[in-house]
Structures are given as C-alpha cells and as structure tokens.
ZANU-850506 format. One line per 2 residues: number of its first residue (from 1); their letters; for each residue y, x, z of N, C-alpha, C. Coordinates in Angstrom, 2 decimals, padded with zeros to 5 digits, m for minus. Layout:
N
NUM> a> Y,X,Z,Y,X,Z,Y,X,Z ~ ...
//
This chain:
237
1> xx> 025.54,030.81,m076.56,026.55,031.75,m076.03,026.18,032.11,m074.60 ~ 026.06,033.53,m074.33,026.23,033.91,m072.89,027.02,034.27,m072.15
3> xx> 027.27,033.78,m070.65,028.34,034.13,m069.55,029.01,035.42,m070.00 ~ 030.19,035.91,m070.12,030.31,037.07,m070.19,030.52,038.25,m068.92
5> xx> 030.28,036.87,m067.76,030.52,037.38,m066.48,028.73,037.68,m065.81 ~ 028.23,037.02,m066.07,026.98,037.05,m065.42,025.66,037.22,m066.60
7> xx> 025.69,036.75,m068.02,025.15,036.54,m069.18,024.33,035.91,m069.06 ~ 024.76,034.61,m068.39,023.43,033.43,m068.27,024.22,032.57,m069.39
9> xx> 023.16,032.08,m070.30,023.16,030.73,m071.26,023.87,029.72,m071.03 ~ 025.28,029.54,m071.95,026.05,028.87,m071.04,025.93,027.42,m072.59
11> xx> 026.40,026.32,m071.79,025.98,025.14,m073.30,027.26,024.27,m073.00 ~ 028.49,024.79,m072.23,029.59,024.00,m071.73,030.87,025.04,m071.81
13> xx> 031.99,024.39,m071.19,033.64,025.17,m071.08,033.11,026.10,m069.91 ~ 031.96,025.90,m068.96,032.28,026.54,m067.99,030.69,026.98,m067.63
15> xx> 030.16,028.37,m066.94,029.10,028.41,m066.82,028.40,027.92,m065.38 ~ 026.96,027.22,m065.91,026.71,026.88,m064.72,026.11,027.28,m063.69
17> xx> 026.27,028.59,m064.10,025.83,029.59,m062.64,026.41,030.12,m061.43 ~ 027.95,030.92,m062.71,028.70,031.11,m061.68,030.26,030.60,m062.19
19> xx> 030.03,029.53,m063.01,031.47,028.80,m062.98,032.69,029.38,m063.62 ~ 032.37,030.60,m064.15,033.18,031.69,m064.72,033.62,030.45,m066.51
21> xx> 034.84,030.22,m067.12,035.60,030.13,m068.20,034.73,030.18,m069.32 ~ 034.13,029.62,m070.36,034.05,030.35,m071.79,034.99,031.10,m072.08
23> xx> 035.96,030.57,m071.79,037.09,031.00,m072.74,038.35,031.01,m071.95 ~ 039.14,032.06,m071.68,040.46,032.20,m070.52,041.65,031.45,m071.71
25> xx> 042.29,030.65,m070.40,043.21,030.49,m071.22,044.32,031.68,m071.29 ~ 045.20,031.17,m072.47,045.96,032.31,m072.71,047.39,032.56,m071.14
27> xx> 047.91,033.88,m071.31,049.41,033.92,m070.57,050.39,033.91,m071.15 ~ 050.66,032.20,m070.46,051.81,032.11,m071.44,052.89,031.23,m070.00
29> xx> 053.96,030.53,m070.07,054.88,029.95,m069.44,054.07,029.30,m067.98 ~ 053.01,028.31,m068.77,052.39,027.46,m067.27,051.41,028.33,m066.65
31> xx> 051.05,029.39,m067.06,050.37,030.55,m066.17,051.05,031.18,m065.17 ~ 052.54,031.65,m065.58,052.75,032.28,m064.96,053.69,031.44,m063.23
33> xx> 053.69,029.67,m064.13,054.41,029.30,m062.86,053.06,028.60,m062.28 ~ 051.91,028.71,m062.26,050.58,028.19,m061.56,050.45,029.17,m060.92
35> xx> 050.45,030.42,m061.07,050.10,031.50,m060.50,050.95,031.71,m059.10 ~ 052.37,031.40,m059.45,053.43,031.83,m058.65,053.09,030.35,m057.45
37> xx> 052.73,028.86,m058.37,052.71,027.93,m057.24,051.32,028.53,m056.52 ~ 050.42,029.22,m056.60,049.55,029.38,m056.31,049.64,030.75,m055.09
39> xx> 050.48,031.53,m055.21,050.90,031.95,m054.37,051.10,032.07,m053.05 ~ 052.17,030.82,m053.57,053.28,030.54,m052.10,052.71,029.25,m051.84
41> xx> 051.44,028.93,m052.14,050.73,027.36,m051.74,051.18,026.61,m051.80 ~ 052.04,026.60,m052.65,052.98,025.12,m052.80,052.19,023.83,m052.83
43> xx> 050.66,023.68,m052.69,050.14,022.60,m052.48,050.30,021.80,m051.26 ~ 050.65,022.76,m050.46,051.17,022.52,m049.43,052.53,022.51,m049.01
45> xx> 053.43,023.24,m049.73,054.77,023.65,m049.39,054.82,024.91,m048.67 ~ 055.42,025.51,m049.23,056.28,026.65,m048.26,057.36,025.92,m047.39
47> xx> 058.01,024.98,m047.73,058.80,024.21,m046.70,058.46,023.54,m045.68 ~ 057.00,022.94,m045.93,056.27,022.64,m045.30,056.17,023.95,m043.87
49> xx> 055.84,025.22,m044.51,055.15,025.91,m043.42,056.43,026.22,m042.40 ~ 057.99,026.36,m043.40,058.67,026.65,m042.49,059.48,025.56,m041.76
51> xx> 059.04,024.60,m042.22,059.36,023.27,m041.20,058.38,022.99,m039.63 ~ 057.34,023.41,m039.99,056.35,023.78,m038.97,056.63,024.74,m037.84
53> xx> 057.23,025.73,m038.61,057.48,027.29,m037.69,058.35,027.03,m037.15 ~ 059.34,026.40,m037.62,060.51,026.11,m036.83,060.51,025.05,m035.81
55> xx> 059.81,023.75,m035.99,060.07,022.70,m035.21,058.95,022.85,m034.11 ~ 057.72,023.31,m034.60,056.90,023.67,m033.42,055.58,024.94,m033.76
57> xx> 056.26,025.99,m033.51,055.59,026.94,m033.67,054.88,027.13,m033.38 ~ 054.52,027.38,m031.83,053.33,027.35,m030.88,052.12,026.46,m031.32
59> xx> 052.48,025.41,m031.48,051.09,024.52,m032.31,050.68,024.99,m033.20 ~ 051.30,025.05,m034.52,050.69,025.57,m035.56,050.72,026.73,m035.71
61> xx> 051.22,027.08,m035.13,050.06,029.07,m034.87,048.97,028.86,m034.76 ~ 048.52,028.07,m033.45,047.35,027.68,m032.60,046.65,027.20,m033.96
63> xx> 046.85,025.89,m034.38,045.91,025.29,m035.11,045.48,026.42,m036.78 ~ 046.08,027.06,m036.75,046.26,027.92,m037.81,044.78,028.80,m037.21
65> xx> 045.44,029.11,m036.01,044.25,030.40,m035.66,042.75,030.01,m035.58 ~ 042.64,028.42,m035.17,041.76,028.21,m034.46,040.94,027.12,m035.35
67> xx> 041.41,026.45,m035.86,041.17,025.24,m036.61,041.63,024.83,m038.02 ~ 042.59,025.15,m038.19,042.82,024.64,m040.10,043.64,026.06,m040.81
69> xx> 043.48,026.48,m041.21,043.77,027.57,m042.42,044.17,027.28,m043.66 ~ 044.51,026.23,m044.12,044.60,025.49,m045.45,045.91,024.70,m045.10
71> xx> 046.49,024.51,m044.22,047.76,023.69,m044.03,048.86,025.06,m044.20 ~ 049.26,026.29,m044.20,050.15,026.79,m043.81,050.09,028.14,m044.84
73> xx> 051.29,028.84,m045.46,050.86,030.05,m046.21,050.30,031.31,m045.68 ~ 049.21,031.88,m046.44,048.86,033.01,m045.62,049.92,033.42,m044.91
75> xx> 049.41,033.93,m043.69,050.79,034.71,m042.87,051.67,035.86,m043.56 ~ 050.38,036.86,m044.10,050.88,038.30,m044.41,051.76,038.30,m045.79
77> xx> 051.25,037.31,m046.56,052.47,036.87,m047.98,053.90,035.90,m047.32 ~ 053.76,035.27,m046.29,054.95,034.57,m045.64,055.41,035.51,m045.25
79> xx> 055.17,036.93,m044.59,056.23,037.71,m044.14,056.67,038.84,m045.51 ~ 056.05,039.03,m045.94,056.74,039.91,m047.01,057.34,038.85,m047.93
81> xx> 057.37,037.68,m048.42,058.09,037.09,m049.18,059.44,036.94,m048.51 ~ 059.70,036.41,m047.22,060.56,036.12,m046.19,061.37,037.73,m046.25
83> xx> 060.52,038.93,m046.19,061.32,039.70,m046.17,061.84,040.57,m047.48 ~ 061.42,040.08,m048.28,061.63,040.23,m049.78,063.11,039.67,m050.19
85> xx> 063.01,038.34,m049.34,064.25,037.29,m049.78,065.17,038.15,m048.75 ~ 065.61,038.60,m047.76,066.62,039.01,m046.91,067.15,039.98,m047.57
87> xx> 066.21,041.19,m048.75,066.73,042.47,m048.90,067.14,042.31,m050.40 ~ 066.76,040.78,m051.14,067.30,040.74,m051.96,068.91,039.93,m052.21
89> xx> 069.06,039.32,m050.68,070.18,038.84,m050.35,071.47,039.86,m049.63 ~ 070.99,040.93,m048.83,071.18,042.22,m048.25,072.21,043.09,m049.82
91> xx> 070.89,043.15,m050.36,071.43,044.27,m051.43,072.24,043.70,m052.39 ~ 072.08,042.31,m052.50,073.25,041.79,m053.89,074.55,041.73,m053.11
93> xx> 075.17,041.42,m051.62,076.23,041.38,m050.92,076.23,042.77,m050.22 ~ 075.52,043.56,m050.79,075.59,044.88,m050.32,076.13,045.11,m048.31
95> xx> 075.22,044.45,m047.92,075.54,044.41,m046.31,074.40,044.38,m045.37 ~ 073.45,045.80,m046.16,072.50,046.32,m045.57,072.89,046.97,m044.58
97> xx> 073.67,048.25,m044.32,074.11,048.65,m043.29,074.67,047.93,m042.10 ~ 074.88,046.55,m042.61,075.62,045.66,m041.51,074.03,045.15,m040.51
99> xx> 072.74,045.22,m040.69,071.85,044.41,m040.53,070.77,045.51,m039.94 ~ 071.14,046.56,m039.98,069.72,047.50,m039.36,070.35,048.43,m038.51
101> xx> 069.36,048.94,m037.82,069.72,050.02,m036.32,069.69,051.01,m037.01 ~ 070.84,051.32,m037.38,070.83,052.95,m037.85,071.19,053.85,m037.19
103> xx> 070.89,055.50,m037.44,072.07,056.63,m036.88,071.30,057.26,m037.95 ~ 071.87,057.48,m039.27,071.28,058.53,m040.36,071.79,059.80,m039.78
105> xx> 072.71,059.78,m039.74,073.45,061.82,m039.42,072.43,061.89,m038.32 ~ 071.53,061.85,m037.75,071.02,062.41,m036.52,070.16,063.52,m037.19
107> xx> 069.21,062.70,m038.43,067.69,064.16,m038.88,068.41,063.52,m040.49 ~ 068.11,064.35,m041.13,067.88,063.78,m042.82,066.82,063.14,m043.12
109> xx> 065.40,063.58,m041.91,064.06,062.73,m042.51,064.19,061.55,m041.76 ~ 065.02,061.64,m040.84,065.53,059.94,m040.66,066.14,058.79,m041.09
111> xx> 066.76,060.03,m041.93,068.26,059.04,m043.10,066.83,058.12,m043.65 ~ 066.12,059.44,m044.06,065.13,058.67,m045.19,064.03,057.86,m044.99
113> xx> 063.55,058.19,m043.74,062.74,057.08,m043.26,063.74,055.62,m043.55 ~ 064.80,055.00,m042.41,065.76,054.53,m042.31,065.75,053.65,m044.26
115> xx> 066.11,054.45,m044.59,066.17,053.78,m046.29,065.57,053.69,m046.42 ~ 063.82,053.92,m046.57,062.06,053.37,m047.01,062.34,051.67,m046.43
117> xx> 062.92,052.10,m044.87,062.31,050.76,m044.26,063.60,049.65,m044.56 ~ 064.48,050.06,m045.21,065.13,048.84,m045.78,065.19,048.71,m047.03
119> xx> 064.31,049.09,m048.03,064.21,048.95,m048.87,062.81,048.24,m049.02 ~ 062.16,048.51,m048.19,060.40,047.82,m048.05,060.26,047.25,m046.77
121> xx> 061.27,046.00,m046.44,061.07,045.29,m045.04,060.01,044.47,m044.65 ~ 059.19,044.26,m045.47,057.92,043.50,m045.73,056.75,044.68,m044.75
123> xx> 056.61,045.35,m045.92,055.74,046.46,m044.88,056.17,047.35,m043.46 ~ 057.35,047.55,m043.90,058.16,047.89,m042.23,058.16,046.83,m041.06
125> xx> 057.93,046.07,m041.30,057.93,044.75,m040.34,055.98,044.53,m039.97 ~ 055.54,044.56,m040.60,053.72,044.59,m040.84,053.70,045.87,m039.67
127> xx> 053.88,047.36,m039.73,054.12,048.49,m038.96,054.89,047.83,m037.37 ~ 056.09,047.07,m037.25,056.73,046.81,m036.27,055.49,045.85,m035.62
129> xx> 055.21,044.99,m036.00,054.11,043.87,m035.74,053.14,044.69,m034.96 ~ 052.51,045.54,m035.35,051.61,046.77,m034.88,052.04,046.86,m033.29
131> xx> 053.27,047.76,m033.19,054.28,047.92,m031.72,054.31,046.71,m030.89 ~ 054.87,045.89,m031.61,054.79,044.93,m030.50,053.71,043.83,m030.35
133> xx> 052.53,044.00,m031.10,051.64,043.13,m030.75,050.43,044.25,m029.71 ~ 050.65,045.31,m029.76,050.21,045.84,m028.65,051.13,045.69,m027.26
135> xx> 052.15,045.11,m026.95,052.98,045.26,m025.71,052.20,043.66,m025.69 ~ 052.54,042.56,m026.68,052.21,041.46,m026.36,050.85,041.06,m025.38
137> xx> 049.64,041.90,m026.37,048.24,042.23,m025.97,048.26,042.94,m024.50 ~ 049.23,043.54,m024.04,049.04,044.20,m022.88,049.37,043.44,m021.98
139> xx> 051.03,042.43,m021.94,051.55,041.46,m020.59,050.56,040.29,m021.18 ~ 049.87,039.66,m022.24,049.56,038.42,m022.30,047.96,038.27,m022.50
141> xx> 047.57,039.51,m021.68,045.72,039.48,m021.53,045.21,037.83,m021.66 ~ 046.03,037.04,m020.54,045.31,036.03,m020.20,045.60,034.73,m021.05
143> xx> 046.20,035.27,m022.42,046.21,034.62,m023.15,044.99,033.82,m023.95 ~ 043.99,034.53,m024.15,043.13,034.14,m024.82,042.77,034.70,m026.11
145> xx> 044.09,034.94,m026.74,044.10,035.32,m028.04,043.84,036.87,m028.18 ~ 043.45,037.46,m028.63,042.79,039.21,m029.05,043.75,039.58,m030.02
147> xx> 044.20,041.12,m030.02,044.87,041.59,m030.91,045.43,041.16,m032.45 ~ 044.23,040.96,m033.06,044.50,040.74,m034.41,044.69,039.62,m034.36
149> xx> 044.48,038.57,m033.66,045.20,036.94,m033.99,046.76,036.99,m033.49 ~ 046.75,037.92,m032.52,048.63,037.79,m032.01,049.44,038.48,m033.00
151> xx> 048.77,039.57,m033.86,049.21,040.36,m034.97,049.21,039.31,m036.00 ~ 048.49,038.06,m036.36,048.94,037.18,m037.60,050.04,036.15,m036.87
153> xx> 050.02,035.94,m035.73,051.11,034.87,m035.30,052.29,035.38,m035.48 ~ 052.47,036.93,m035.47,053.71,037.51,m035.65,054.36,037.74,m037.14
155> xx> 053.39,037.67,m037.73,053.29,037.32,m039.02,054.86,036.18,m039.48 ~ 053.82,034.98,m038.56,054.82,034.16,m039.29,056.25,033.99,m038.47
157> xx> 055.89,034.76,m036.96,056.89,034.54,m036.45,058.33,035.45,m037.16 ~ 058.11,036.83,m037.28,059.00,037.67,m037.85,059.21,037.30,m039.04
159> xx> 058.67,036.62,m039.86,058.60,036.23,m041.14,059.88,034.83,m040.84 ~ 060.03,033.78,m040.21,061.15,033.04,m039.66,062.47,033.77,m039.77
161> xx> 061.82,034.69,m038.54,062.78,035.57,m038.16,063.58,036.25,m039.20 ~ 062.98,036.78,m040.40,063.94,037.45,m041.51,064.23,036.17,m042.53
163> xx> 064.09,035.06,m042.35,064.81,033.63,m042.93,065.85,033.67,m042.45 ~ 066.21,033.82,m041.15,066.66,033.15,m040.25,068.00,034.57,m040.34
165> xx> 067.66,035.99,m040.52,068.47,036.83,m041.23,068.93,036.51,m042.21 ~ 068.52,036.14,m043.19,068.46,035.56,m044.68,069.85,034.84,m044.35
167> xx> 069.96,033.60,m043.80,070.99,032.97,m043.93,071.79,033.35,m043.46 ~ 072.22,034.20,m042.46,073.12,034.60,m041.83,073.63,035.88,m042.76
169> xx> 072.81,036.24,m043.66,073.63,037.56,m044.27,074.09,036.47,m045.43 ~ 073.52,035.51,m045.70,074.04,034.50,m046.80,075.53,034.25,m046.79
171> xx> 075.63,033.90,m045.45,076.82,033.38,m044.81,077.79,034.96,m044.63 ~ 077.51,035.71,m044.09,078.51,036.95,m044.33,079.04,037.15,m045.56
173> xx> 077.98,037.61,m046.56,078.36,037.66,m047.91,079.24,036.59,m048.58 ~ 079.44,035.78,m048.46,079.82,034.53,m049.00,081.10,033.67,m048.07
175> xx> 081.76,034.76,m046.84,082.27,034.18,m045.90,083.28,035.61,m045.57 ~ 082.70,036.55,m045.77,083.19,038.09,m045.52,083.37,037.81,m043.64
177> xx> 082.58,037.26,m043.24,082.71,037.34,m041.48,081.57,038.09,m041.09 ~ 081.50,038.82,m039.99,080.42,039.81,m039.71,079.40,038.98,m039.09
179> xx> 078.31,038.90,m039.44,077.27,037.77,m038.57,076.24,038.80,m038.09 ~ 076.21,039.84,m037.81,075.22,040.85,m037.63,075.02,040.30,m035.87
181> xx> 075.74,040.15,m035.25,075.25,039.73,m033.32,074.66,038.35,m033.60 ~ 075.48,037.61,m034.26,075.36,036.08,m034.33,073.66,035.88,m034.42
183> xx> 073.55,036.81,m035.55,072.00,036.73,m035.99,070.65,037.36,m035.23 ~ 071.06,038.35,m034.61,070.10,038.93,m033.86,069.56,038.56,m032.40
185> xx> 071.20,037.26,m032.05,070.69,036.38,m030.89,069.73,035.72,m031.60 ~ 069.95,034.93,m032.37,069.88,033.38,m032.39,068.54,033.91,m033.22
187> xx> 067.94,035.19,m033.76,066.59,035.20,m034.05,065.72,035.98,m032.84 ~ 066.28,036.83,m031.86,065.31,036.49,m030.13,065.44,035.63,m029.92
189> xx> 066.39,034.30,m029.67,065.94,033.45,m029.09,064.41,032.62,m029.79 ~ 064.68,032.54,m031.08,063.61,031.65,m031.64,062.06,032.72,m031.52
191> xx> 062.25,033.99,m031.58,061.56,035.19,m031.35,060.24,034.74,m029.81 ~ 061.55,034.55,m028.89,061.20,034.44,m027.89,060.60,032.97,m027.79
193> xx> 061.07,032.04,m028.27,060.67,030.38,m028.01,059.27,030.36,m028.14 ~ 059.16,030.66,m029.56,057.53,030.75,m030.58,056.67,031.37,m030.01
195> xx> 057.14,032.97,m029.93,055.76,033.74,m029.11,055.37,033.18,m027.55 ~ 056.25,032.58,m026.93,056.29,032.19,m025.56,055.16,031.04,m025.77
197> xx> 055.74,030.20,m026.88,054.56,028.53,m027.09,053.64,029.10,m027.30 ~ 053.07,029.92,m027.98,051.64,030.45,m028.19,051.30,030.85,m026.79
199> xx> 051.75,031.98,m026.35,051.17,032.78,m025.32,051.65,032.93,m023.99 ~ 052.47,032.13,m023.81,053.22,032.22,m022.33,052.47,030.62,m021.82
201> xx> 051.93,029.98,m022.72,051.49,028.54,m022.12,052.80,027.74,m021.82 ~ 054.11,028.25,m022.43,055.25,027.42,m021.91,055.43,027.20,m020.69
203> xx> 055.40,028.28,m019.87,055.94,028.47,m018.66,057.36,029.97,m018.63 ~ 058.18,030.08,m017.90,059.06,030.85,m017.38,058.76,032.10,m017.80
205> xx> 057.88,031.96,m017.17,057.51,034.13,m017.10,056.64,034.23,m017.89 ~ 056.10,033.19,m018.51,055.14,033.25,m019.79,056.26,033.78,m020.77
207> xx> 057.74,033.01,m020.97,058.37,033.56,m022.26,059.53,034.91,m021.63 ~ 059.51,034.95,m020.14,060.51,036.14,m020.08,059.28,037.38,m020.55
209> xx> 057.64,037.18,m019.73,057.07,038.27,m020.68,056.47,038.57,m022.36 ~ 057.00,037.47,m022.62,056.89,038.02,m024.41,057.96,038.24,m025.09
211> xx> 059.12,038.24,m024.29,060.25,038.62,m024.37,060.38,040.00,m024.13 ~ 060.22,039.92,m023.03,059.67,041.87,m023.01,059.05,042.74,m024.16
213> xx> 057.99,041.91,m024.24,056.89,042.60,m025.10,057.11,042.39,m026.76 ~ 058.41,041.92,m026.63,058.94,041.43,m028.44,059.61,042.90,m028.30
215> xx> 060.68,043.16,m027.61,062.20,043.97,m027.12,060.76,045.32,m027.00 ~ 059.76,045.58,m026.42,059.67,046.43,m025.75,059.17,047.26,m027.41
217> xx> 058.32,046.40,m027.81,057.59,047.05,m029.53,058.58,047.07,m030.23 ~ 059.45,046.66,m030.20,060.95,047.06,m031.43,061.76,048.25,m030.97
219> xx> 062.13,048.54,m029.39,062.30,049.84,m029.40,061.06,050.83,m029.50 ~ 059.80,050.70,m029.23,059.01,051.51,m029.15,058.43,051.83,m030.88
221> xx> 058.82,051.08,m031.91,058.81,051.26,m033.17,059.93,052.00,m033.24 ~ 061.13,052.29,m033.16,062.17,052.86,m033.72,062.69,054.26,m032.66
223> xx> 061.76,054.19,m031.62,061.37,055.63,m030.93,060.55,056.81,m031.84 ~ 059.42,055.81,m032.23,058.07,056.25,m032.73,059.43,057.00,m034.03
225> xx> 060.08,056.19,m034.61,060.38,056.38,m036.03,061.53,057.76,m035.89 ~ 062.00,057.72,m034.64,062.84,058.88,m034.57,062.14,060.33,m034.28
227> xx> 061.47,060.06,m033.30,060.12,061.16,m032.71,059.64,061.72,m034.08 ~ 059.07,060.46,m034.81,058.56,061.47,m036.24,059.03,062.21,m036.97
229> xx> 060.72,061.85,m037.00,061.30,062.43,m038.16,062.26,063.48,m037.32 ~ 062.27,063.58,m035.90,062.04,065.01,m035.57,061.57,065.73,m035.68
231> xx> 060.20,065.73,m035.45,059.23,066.36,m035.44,059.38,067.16,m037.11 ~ 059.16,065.98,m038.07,059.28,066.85,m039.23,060.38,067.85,m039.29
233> xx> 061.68,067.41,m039.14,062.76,068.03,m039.33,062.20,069.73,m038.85 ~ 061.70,069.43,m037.60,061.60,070.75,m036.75,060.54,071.64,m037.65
235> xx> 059.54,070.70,m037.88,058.89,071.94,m038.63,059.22,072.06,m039.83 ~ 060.34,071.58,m040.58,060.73,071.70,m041.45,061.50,073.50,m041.64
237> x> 062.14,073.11,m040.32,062.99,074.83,m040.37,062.13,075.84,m039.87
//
C-alpha cells in the first residue's frame, strides 16, 4: 500500500516518511470533542491561561513572548473565543445596547458599521488592537517590545477584558441592575494593570502612559469608525 499523501510504501498504521494515517479515523462524537479540546488547549487549560492573565499578567505575556509558547492559548483564538462568549451572553439577555458606544441616528452607514462590530467582537477588537497598539508603540518605545509582540499581548489582554464584560453582563441579565460603568471601570483598571506590567516596567508613569495609549486607540478607533461612515454617507448623496 502507498502513502496517499506522499505515495511512499507504507508496511504500518502510519507512514514512515511523512507520518500521514493509513487510514483516518472516522467523524464521529470523540472527534469532534478532541478537536474542540484541541482548540482551546485544554492540555493546558484555558483556566489555566486565564488564571495567569489575571493573577500576573505582565509575566506571562513576557514569558509567552519570549520563552515558552506552549503554556498559554494562542492569543488570537483567546480573544475571539472571549469575545464570542460576551456576544453570546449580550444577545441571549438582549443587553447589547447597554455595553457599546453608540450614536446610530448620527449616519445610517454608522448604524451599520456599529451592528457589524457587535455582532463580530472578535474581529472588531483584532482592528481596535491595531489603534491602540500603535499609541502603545509610540509612548512605550523604550519598552523593548516591537509592534507585533504588543499587538499579541493585547490579544490576551482585551481578550480578559471581554471575560471580565462577560460576567458583568451575566450579572445584569440575571439581576436586571445596569452594570454597564461598573464594568468598564473595573476592565481599565485591569486594562491598565497588565499593559503597565509588560511595558511600563511597573513604575507610575509607566502605567499612567499605557493608560493613555489604551484610552487614546479606543477613541482613535471609534473616530476612525465615524470619519468612515461619513465619508461614505457623503458620497453616498
């Protein structure tokens, strides 16, 4: 019998060239929950990663960036899962509008922008990451770290951050009390703690400037987002 992947002579379950199956197993029940543990790395825990993020962020960013890659879930699936779970908690207590910066009546291509990005907070947040990891990159030169590594730390940081929404719309829904301020402190502060341990070196003005540079890319994303959908509007008429 030959590889059907490579068609080298295979005399085993598995070939010894390039390791490719004789034979796939079928999809059936334990496929599809290997796949899913395989995912979210549950070899490690996802609780694991967010026990990490939370109790000491700044480290395991660091060691993430620099040294082990195998302890923690990819970043870019931790933030879209994280923000997957908020809009599926959002939309079943229907208290999306309670949780985002809106003004729809301003453009109609704003209404609709506005609804893309709460309906797809995963990738709207990936785009925000963009904004403010360029403000970060600009006050925290002497960080060490280069664009695209402060763009995966934010990863997991915003990715917290819409957990950390998560429960608080948990608690609205399930409480009928408005937690929309409650939540937007208490995720800058952790906003601010995390990016500060990475890149402020845990000093003062290390976290009042990534504090800035968190605040400064979240309005400068939702400038960008109004500007555009002027713009269309205008050449729309």
């Amino acid at each position: 019998m030959n590889c059907k992947h490579c068609n080298t002579a295979v005399a085993n379950a598995f070939c010894g060239y390039c390791g490719t199956p004789v034979t796939l197993k079928r999809v059936d029940s334990h496929y599809i929950i290997h796949e899913v543990m395989h995912v979210l790395h549950f070899e490690k825990g996802i609780l694991y990663t967010i026990r990490e993020l939370l109790v000491r962020p700044g480290e395991s960013i660091r060691r993430f960036l620099t040294e082990d890659r195998s302890r923690l879930i990819k970043p870019v699936i931790f933030l879209i899962i994280s923000s997957l779970l908020y809009t599926l908690v959002t939309h079943f207590f229907h208290i999306e509008k309670d949780h985002i910066v809106s003004d729809a009546t301003k453009y109609a291509t704003f209404a609709a922008i506005t609804e893309w990005i709460e309906n797809h907070y995963g990738y709207a947040n990936i785009i925000m990451g963009l904004f403010i990891g360029t403000w970060l990159r600009l006050f925290m030169r002497k960080s060490g770290y280069n664009f695209y590594e402060i763009l995966i730390a934010l990863c997991f940081v915003i990715g917290i951050g819409m957990l950390i929404y998560t429960v608080f719309a948990l608690v609205q829904g399930l409480s009928g009390i408005n937690m929309k301020l409650v939540s937007e402190c208490v995720t800058l502060i952790y906003c601010m703690w995390a990016i500060g341990q990475l890149l402020g070196g845990k000093r003062v003005k290390g976290y009042i400037l990534c504090l800035a540079g968190y605040l400064l890319g979240i309005v400068s994303f939702w400038m960008t987002v109004e500007l555009l959908a002027a713009l269309v509007d205008r050449f729309k008429h």
